[in-house]
BARORO-126285 format. One record per residue (C-alpha): residue number from 1; x, z, y. Coordinates in Angstrom, 2 decimals. Each point is the difference from the previous one (the first is absolute). Layout:
<rs>
@nr NUM; east X; up Z; north Y
...
</rs>
This chain:
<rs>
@nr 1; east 85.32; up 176.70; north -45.91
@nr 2; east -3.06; up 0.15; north -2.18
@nr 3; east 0.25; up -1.99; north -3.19
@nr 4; east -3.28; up -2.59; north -0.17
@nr 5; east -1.53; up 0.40; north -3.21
@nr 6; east -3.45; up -1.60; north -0.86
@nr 7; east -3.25; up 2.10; north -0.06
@nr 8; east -0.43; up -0.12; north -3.50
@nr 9; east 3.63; up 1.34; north -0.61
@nr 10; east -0.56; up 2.64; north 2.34
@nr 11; east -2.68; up 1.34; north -1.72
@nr 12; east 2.02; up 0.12; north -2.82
@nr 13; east 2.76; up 1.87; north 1.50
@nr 14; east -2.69; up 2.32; north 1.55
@nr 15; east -1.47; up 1.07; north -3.91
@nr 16; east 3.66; up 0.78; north -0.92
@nr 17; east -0.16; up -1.68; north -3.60
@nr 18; east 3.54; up 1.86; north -0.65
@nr 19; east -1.80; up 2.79; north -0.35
@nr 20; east -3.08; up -0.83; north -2.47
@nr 21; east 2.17; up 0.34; north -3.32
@nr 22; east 0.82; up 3.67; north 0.82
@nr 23; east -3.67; up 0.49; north 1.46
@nr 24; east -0.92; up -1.45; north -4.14
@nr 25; east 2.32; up 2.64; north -1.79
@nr 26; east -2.82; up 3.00; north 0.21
@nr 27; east -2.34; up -2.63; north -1.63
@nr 28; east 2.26; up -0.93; north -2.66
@nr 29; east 0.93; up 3.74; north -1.21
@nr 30; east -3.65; up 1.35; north 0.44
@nr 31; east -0.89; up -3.04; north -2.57
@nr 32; east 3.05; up 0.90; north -2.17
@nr 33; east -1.31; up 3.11; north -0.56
@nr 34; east -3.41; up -1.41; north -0.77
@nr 35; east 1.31; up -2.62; north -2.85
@nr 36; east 1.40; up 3.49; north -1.57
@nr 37; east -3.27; up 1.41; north 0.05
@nr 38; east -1.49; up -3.11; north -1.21
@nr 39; east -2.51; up 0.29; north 2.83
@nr 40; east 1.48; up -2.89; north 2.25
@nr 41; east -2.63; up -2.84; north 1.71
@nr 42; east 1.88; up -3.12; north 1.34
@nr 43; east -2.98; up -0.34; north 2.73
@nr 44; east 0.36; up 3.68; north 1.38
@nr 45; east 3.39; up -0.39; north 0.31
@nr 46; east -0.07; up -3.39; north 1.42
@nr 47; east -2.27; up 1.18; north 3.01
@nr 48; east 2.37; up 3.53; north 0.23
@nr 49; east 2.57; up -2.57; north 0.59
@nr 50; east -1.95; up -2.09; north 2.77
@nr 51; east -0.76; up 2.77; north 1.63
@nr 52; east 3.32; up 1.37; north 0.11
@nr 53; east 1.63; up -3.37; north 1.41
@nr 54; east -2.88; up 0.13; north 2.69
@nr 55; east 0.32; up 3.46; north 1.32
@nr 56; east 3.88; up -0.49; north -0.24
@nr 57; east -0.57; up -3.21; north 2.71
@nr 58; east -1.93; up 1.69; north 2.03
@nr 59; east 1.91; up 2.64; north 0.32
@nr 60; east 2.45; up -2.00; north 0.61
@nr 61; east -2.25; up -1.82; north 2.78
@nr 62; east -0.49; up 3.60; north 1.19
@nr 63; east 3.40; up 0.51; north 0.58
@nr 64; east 0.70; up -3.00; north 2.05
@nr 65; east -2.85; up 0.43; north 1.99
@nr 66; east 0.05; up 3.37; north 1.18
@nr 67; east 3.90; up 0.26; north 0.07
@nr 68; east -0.63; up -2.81; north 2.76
@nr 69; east -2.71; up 1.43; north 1.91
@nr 70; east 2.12; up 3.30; north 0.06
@nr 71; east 3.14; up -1.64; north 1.04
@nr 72; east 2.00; up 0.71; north -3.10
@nr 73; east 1.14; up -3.81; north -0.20
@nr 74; east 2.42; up -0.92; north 2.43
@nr 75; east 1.98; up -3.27; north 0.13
@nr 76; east 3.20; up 2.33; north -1.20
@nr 77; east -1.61; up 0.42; north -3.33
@nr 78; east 2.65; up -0.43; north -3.06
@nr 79; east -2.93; up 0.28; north -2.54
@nr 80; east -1.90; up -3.34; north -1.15
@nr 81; east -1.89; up -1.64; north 2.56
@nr 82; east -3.20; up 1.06; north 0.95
@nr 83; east -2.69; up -2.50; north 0.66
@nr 84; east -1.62; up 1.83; north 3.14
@nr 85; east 3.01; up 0.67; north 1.68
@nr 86; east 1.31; up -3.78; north -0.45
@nr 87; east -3.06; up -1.15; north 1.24
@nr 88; east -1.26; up -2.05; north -3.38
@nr 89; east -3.00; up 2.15; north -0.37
@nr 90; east -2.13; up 1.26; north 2.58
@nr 91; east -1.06; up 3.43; north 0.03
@nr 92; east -3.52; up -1.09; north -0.06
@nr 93; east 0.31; up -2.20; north -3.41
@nr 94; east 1.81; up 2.71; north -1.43
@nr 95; east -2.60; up 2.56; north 0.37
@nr 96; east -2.64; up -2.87; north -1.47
@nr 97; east 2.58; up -0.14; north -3.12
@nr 98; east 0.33; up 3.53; north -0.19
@nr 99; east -3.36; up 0.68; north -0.08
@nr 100; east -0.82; up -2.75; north -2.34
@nr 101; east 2.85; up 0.96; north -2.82
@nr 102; east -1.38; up 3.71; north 0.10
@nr 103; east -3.61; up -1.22; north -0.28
@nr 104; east 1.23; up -2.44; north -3.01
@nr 105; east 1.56; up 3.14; north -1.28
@nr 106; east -3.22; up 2.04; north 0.40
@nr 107; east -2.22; up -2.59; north -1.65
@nr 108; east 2.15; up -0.53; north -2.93
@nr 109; east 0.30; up 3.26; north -0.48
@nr 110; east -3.78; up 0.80; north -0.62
@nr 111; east 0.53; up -1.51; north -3.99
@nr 112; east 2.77; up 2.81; north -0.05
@nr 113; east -2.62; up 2.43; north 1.19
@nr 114; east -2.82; up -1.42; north -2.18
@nr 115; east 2.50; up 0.80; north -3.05
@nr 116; east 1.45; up 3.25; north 1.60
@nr 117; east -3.16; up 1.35; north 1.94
@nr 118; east 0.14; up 2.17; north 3.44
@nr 119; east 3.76; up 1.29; north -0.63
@nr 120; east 1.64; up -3.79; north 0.20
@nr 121; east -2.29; up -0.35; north 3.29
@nr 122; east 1.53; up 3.02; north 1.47
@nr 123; east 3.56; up -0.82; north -0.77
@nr 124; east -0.31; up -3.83; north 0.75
@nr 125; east -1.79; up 1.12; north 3.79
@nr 126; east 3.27; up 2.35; north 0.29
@nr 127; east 2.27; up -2.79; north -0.76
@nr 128; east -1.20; up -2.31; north 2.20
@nr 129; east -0.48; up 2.41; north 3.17
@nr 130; east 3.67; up 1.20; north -0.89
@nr 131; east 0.92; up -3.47; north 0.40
@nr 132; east -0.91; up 0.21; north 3.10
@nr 133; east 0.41; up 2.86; north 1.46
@nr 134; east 3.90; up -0.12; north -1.71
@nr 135; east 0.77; up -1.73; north 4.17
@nr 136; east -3.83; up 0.42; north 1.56
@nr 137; east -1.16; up 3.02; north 1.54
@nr 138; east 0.26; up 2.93; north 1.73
@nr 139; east 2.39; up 1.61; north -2.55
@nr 140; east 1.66; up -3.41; north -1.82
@nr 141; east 1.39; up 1.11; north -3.64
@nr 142; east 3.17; up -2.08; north 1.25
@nr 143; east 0.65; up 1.38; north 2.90
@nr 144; east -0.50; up 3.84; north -0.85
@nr 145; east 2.51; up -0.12; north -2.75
@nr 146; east -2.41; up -0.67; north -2.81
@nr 147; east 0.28; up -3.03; north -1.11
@nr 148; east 2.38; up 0.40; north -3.35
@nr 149; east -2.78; up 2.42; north -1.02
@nr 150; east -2.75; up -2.21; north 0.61
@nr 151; east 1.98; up -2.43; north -2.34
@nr 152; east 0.53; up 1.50; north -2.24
@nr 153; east -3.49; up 1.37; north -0.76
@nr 154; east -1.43; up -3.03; north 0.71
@nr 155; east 1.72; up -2.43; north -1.05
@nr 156; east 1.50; up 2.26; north -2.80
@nr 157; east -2.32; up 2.70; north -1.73
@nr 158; east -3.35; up -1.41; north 1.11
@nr 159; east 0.99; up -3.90; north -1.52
@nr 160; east 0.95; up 1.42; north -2.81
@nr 161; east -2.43; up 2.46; north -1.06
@nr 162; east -2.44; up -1.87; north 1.51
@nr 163; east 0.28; up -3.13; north -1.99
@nr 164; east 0.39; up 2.46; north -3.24
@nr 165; east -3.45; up 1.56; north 0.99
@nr 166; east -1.64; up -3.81; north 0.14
@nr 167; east 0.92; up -1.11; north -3.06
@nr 168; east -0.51; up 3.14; north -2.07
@nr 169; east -2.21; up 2.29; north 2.17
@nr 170; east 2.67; up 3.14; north -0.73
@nr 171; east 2.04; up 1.76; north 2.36
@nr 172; east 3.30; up 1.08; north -1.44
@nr 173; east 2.44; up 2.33; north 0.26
@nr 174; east 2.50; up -3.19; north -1.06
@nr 175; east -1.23; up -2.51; north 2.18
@nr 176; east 1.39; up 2.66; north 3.27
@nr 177; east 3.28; up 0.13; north -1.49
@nr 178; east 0.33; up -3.68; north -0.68
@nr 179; east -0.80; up -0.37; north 3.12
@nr 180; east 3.15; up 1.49; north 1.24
@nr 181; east 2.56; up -2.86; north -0.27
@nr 182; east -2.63; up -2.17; north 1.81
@nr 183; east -0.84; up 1.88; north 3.26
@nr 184; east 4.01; up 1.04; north 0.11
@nr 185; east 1.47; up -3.75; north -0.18
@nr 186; east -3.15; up -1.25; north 2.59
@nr 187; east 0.54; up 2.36; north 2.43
@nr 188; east 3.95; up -0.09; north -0.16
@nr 189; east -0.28; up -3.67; north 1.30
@nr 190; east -1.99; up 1.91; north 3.16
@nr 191; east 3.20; up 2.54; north -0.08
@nr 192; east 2.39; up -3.26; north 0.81
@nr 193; east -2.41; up -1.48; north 2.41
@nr 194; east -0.17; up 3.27; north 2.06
@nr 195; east 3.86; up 0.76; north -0.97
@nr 196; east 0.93; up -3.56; north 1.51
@nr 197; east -2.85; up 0.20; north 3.35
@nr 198; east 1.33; up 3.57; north 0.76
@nr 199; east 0.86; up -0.90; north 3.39
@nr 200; east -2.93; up -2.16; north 1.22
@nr 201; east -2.54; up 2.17; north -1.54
@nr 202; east 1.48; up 3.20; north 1.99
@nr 203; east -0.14; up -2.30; north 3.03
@nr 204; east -3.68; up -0.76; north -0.47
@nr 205; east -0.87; up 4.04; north -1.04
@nr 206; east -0.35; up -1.19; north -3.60
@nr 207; east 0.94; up 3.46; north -2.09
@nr 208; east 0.47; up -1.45; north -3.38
@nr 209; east 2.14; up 2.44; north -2.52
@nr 210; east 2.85; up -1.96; north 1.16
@nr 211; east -0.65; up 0.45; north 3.54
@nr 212; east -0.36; up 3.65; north -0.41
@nr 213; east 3.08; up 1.28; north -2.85
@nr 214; east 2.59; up -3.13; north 1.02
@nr 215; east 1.74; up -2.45; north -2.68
@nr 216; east 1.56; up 2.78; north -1.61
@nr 217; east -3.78; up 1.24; north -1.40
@nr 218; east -1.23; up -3.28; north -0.84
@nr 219; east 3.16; up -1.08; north -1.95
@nr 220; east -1.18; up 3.26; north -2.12
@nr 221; east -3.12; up -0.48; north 0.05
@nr 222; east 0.29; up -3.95; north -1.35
@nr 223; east 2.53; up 1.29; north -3.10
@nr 224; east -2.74; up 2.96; north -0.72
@nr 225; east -2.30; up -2.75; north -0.13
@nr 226; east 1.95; up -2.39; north -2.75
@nr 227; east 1.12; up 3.07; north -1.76
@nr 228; east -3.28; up 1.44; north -0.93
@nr 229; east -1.48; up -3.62; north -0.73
@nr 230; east 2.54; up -0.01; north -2.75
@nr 231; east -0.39; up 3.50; north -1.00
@nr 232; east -3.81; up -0.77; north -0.80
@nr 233; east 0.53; up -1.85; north -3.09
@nr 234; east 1.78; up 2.79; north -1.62
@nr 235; east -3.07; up 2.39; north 0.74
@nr 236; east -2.25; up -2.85; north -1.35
@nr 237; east 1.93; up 0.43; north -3.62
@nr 238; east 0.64; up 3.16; north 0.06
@nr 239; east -3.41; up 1.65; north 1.33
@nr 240; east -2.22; up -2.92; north -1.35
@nr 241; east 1.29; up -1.41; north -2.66
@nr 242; east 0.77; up -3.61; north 0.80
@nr 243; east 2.16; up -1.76; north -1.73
@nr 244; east 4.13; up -1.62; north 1.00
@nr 245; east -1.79; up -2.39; north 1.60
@nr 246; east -0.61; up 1.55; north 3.02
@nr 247; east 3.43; up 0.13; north 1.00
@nr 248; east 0.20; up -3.43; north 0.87
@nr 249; east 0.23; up 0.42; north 3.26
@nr 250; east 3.43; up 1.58; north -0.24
@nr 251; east 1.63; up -3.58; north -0.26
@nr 252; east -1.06; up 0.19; north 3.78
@nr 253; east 2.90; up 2.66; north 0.50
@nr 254; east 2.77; up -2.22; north 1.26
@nr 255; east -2.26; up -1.43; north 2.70
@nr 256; east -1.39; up 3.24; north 1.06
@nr 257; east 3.82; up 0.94; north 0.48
@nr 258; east 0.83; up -3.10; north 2.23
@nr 259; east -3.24; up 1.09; north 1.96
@nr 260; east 1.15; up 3.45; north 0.71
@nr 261; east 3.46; up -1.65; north 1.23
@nr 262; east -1.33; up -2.11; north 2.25
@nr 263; east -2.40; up 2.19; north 2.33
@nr 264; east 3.15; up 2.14; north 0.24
@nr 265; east 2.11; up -2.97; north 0.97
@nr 266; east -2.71; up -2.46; north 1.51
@nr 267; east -1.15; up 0.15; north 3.89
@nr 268; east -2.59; up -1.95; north 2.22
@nr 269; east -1.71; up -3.59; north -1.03
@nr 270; east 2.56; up 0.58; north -3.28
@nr 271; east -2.59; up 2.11; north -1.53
@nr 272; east -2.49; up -2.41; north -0.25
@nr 273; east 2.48; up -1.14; north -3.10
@nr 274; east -0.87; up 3.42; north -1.07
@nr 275; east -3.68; up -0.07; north 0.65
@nr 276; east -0.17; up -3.07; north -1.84
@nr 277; east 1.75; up 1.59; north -2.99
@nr 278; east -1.69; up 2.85; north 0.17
@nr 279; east -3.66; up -1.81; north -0.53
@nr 280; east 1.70; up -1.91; north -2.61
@nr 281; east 0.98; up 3.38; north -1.43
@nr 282; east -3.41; up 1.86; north -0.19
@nr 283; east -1.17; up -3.33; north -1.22
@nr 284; east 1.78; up -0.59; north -3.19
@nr 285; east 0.93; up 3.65; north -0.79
@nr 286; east -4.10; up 0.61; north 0.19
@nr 287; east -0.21; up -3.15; north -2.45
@nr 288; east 2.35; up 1.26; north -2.40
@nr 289; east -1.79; up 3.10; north 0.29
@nr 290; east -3.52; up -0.97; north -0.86
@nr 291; east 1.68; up -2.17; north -3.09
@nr 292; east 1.36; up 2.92; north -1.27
@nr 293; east -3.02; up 2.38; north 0.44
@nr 294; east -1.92; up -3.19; north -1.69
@nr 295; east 2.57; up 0.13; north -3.33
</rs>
């Protein structure tokens, strides 16, 4: 039985708000590391941020949409409900939205590119058709087992350095490597979404990594993923000279643990406890992060 919700709360549930603090952590380091070059503008880093939380929605709108049209959401699904599927949205309004969050995006973006010149234009065009093309398509990132890497370049390396660039027009050897933790922890939240839809994507041809290797791989892969996000501190002090402080993250250990246990342990709609903790993860680990790049 579908659950009646009103339109306004389905549109919320449609942007996925769970997911805009972890969409804000490549925002928050790239400005870190601009405070420590004492090169850091509030306003460029207030419209990196808007942009981010835009192309994150419609992405997410992407998703929804095109995982409909394609069939992908059935009535079995154990993720979080899907708008489309339930019938709250129509496919129609949800391309109007789509195209309207991207175009926000887009517009917004030109003061980025104003400050950044051609190379921001490039990267913000590739963000936004990668957005879309992540479910749209002939070839759909998602379903050709390319999604984690479009995550974590996107949303990883290309937030980061990419804010970096607009507030201190320098591309930097550092800002890649603090990048790291931020594109790991984003796209292991994809890793349990995939890890906990393994059977309904292969049922709908949808090759994500955990489609293709089984639990066993993505159970590795998530670990690699929390491992070398708290291995990149270290090679901040010891290769760049930062100071104690950027080992605050590590207080993050005992949850990372927990995590680990529970995709081992955890099975069907249970993981969306784990997707949930997972967000909340790359959220505050990213924060404690960018305060200790910052001191």
């Amino acid at each position: 039985m579908t659950q009646e919700i009103s339109k306004t709360r389905a549109w919320i549930l449609a942007a996925r708000p769970k997911t805009l603090p972890a969409a804000s952590v490549a925002v928050f380091v790239g400005s870190a590391l601009a405070i420590r070059t004492h090169k850091f503008s509030f306003v460029a880093s207030l419209f990196c941020l808007l942009c981010s939380f835009l192309i994150q929605i419609g992405t997410n709108f992407a998703n929804d949409l095109f995982d409909h049209l394609k069939g992908s959401d059935t009535p079995d699904r154990v993720g979080p409900m899907r708008l489309l599927s339930s019938g709250h949205i129509a496919p129609r309004e949800m391309k109007v939205a789509l195209w309207v969050t991207f175009g926000l995006a887009f517009l917004l973006g030109m003061y980025l590119v104003y400050i950044g010149g051609m190379p921001i234009l490039i990267v913000g065009v590739l963000s936004i058709i990668s957005g879309i093309v992540y479910t749209a398509g002939p070839y759909p990132l998602a379903y050709n087992g390319l999604g984690d890497l479009f995550s974590f370049v996107f949303f990883g390396v290309v937030g980061t350095v990419g804010t970096y660039y607009v507030n201190t027009l320098e591309i930097s050897r550092l800002a890649f490597v603090a990048s790291v933790p931020v594109g790991s922890l984003i796209t292991a939240i994809l890793v349990v979404n995939n890890y906990r839809d393994i059977a309904q994507d292969r049922a709908a041809n949808k090759n994500t990594l955990a489609v293709t290797f089984g639990k066993k791989f993505s159970r590795i892969e998530y670990r690699t993923f929390i491992f070398v996000s708290f291995l990149t501190p270290l090679a901040l002090y010891h290769f760049f000279d930062f100071s104690y402080w950027v080992f605050l993250p590590v207080i993050t250990v005992p949850l990372a643990v927990k995590m680990i246990r529970l995709l081992s342990t955890l099975e069907g709609q249970a993981l969306n406890k784990l997707l949930a903790i997972t967000a909340a993860f790359s959220a505050i680990f990213g924060l404690l992060f960018a305060i200790g790049i910052a001191l």
